[in-house]
TORKOL-4160 file (C-alpha; in steps of 0.2 Angstrom, whole numbers, padded with zeros to 4 digits, m for minus):
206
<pt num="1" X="0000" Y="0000" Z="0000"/>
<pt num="2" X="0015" Y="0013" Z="0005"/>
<pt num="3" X="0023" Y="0008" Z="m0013"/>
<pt num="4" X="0008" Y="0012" Z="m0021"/>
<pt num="5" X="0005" Y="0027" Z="m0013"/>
<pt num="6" X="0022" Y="0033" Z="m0016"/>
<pt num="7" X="0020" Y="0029" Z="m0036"/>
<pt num="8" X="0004" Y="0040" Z="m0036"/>
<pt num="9" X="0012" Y="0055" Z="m0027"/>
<pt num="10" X="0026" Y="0052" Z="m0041"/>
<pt num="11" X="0018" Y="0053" Z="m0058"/>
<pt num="12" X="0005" Y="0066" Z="m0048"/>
<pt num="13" X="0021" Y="0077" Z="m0048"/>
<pt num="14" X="0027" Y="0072" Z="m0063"/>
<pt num="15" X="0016" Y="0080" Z="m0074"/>
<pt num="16" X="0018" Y="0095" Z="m0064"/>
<pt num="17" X="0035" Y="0098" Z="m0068"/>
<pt num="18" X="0030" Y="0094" Z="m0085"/>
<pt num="19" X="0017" Y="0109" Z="m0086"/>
<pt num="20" X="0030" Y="0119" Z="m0081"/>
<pt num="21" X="0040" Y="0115" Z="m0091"/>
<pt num="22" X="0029" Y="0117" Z="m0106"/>
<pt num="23" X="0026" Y="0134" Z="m0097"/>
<pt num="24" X="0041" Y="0141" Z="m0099"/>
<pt num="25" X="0045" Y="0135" Z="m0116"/>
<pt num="26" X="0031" Y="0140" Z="m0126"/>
<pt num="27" X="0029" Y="0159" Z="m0119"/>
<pt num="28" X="0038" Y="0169" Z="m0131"/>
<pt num="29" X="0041" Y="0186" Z="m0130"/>
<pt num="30" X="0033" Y="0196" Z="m0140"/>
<pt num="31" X="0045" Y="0210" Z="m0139"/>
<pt num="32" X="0059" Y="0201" Z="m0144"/>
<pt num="33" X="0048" Y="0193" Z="m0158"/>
<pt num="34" X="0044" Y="0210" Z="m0166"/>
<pt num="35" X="0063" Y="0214" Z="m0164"/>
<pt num="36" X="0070" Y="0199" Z="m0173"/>
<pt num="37" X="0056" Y="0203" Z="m0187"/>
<pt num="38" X="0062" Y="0219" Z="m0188"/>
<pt num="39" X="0080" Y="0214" Z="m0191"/>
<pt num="40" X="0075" Y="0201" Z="m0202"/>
<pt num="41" X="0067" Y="0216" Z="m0212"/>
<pt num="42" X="0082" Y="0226" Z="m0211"/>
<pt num="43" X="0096" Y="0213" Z="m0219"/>
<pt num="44" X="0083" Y="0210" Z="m0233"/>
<pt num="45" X="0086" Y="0230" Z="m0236"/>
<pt num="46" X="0103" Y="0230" Z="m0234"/>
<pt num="47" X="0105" Y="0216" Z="m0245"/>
<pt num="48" X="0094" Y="0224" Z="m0259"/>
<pt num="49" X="0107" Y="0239" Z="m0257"/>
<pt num="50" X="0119" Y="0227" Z="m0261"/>
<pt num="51" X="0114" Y="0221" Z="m0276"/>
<pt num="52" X="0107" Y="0237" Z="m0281"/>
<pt num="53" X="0127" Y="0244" Z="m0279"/>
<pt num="54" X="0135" Y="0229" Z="m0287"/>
<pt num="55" X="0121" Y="0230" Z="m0301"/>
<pt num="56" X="0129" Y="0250" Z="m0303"/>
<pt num="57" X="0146" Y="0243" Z="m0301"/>
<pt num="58" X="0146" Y="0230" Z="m0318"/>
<pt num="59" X="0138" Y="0246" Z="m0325"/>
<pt num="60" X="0153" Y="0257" Z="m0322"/>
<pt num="61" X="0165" Y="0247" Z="m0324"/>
<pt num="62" X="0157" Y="0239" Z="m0341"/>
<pt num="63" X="0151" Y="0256" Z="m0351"/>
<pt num="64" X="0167" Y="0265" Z="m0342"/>
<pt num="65" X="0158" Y="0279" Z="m0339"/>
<pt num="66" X="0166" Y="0282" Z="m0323"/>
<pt num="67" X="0178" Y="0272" Z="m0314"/>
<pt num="68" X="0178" Y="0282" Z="m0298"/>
<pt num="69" X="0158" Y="0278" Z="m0298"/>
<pt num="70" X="0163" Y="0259" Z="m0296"/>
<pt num="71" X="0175" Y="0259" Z="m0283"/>
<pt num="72" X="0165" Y="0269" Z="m0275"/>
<pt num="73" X="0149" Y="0255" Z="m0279"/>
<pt num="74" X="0163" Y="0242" Z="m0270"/>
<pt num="75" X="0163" Y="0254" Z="m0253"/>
<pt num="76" X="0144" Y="0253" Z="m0254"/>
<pt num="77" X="0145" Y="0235" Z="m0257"/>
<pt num="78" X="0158" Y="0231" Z="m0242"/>
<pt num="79" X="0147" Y="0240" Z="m0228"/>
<pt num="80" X="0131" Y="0234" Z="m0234"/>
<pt num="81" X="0137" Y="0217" Z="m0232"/>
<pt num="82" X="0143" Y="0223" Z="m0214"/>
<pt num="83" X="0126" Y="0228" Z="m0210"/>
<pt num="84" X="0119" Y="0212" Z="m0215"/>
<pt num="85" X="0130" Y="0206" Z="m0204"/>
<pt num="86" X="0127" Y="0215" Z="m0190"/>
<pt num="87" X="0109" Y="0212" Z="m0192"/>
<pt num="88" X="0114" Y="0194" Z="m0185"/>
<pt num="89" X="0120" Y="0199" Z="m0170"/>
<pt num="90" X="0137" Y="0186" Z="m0171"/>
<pt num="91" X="0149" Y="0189" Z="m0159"/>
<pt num="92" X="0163" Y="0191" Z="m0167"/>
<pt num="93" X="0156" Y="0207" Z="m0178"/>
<pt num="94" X="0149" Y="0214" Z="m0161"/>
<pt num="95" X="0165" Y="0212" Z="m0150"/>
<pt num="96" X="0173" Y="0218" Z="m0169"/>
<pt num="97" X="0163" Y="0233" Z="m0166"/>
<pt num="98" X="0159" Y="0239" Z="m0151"/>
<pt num="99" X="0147" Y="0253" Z="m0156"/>
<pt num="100" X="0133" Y="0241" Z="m0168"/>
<pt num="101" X="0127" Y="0236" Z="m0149"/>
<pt num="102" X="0119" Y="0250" Z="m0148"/>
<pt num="103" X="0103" Y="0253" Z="m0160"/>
<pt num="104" X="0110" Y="0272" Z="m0160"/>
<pt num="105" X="0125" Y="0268" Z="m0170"/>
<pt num="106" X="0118" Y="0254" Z="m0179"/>
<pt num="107" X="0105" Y="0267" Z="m0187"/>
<pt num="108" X="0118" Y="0279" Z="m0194"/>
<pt num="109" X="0128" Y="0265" Z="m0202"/>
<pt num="110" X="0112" Y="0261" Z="m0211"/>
<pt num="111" X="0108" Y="0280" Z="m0214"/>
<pt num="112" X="0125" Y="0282" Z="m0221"/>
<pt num="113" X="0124" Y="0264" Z="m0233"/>
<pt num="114" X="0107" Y="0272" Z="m0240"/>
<pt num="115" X="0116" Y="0289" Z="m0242"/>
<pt num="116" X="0129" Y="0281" Z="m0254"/>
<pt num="117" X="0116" Y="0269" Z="m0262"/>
<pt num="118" X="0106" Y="0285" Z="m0267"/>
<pt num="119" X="0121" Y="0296" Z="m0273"/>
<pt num="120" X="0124" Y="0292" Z="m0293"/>
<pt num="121" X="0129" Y="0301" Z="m0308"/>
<pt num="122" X="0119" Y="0308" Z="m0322"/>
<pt num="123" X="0121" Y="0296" Z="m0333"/>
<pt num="124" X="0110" Y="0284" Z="m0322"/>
<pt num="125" X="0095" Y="0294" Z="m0327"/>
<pt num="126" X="0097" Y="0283" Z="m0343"/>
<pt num="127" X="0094" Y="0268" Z="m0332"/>
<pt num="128" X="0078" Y="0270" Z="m0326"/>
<pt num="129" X="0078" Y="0252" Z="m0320"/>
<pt num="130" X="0093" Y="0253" Z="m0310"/>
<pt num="131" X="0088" Y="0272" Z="m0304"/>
<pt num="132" X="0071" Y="0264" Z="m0297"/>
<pt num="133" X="0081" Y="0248" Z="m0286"/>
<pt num="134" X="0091" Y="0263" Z="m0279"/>
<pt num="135" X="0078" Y="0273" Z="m0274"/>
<pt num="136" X="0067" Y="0258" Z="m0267"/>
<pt num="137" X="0082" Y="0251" Z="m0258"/>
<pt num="138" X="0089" Y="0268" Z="m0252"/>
<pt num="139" X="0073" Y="0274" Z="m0244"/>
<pt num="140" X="0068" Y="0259" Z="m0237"/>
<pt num="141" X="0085" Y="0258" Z="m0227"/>
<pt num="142" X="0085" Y="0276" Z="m0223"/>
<pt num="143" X="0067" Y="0273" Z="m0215"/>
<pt num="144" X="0075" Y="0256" Z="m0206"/>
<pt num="145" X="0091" Y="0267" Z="m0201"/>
<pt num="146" X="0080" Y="0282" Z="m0194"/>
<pt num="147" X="0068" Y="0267" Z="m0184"/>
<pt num="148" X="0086" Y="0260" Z="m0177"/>
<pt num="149" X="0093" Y="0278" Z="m0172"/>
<pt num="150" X="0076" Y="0283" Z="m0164"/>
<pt num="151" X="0074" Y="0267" Z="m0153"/>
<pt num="152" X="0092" Y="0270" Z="m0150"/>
<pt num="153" X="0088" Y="0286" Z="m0143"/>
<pt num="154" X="0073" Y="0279" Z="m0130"/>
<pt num="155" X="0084" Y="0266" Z="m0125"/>
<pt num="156" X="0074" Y="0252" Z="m0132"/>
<pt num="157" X="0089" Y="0242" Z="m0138"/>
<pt num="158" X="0095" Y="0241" Z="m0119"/>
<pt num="159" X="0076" Y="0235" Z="m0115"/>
<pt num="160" X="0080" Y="0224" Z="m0128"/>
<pt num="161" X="0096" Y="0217" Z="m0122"/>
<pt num="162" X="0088" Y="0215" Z="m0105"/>
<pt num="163" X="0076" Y="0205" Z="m0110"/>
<pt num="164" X="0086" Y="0193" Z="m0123"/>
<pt num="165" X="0098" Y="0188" Z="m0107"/>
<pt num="166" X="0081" Y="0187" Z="m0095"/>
<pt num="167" X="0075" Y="0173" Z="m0112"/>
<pt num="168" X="0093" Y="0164" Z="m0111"/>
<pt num="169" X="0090" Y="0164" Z="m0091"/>
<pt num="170" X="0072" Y="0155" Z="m0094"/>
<pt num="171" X="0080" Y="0142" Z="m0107"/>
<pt num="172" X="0095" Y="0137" Z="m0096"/>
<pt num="173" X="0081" Y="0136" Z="m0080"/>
<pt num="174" X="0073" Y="0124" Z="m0093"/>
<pt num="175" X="0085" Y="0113" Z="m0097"/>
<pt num="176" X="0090" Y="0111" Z="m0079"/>
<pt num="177" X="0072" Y="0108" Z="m0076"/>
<pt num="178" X="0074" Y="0093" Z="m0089"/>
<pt num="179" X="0089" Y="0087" Z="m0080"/>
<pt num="180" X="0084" Y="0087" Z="m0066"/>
<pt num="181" X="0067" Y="0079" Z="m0071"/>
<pt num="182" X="0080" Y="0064" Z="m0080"/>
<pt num="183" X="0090" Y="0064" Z="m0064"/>
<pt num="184" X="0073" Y="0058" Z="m0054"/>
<pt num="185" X="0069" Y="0047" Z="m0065"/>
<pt num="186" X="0083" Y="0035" Z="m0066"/>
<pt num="187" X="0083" Y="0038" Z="m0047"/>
<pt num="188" X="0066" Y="0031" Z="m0047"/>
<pt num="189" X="0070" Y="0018" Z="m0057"/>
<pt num="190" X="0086" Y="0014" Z="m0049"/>
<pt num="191" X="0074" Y="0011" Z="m0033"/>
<pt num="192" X="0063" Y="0002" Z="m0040"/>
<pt num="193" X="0076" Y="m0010" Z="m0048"/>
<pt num="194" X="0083" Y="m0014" Z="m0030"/>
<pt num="195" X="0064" Y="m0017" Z="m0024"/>
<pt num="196" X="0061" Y="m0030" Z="m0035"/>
<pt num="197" X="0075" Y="m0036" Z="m0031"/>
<pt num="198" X="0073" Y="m0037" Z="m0012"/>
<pt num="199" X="0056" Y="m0044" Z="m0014"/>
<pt num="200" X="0065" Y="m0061" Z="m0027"/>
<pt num="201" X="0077" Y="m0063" Z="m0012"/>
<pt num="202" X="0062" Y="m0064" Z="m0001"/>
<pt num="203" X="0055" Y="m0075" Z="m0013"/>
<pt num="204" X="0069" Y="m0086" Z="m0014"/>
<pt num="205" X="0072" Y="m0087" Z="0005"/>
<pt num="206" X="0054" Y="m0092" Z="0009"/>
């Protein structure tokens, strides 16, 4: 009677802890699911921005209209990638660059890639095709780079921050919880193993 109540207070509490854990796993934040949209956003800009300036690069370089035009395409080309890459968030780029933490200086960087994607020549009046990629991709990164400098300025990108380490606290509470939920249950086990075992040496004595 004792062993079976014992087993009914355990899988009582098991489901318990699995409630919680179920919990604690499944409530995103919303905050940080806008943000991540956001940025997602943004690196689809910034990489229309770069094949908006390598698309003005070939141009330059192929009609020779101006050769300073596509070096100049090659800069554009270089930071936009590095806010693409920023956009990730990797650790190396961030501990390269101290300053894209902060949304502040993330949005001028963006600011100043749609500055250079906008600035061309007159002779890319003739391209009206290329003239309207560059417009689209300029001013949609300008907006994105304003929204960064602005939520920079409120102090949002610290709110962020503080809540990304408060999720990676969560997760690593639940995979202790799993742990320790494992650790139980070949604890349980483990005791029941040596019950039934005590009860064939009863047997076998009787």
């Amino acid at each position: 009677m004792e062993r079976r109540a014992e087993d009914n207070e355990e899988t009582a509490a098991e489901p318990s802890g699995e409630a919680i854990r179920s919990r604690l796993s499944n409530r995103a934040d919303p905050f940080l699911v806008v943000c991540r949209c956001f940025s997602f956003i943004t690196s689809l800009v910034a990489i229309l921005c770069v094949v908006v300036n390598v698309l003005a690069a070939i141009r330059s370089f192929r009609d020779s209209h101006d050769i300073f035009d596509g070096i100049f395409r090659c800069y554009a080309v270089l930071i936009a990638c590095f806010v693409v890459l920023a956009e990730t968030e990797w650790g190396f780029i961030l501990k390269f660059s101290k300053v894209l933490e902060y949304w502040a200086g993330r949005g001028m960087l963006q600011i100043f890639v749609a500055v250079m994607t906008r600035a061309f020549p007159d002779y890319m009046t003739q391209k009206k095709d290329l003239l309207l990629l560059q417009n689209i991709a300029s001013y949609l990164l300008l907006a994105c780079g304003l929204i960064y400098f602005i939520s920079g300025i409120l102090c949002i990108g610290f709110l962020k921050r503080a809540r990304q380490q408060k999720e990676i606290s969560k997760e690593q509470a639940v995979k202790d919880l799993e742990e320790s939920s494992t650790d139980s249950e070949i604890d349980r086990r483990r005791e029941e193993l040596e019950q039934l075992l005590v009860e064939h040496r009863s047997r076998d004595d009787v």
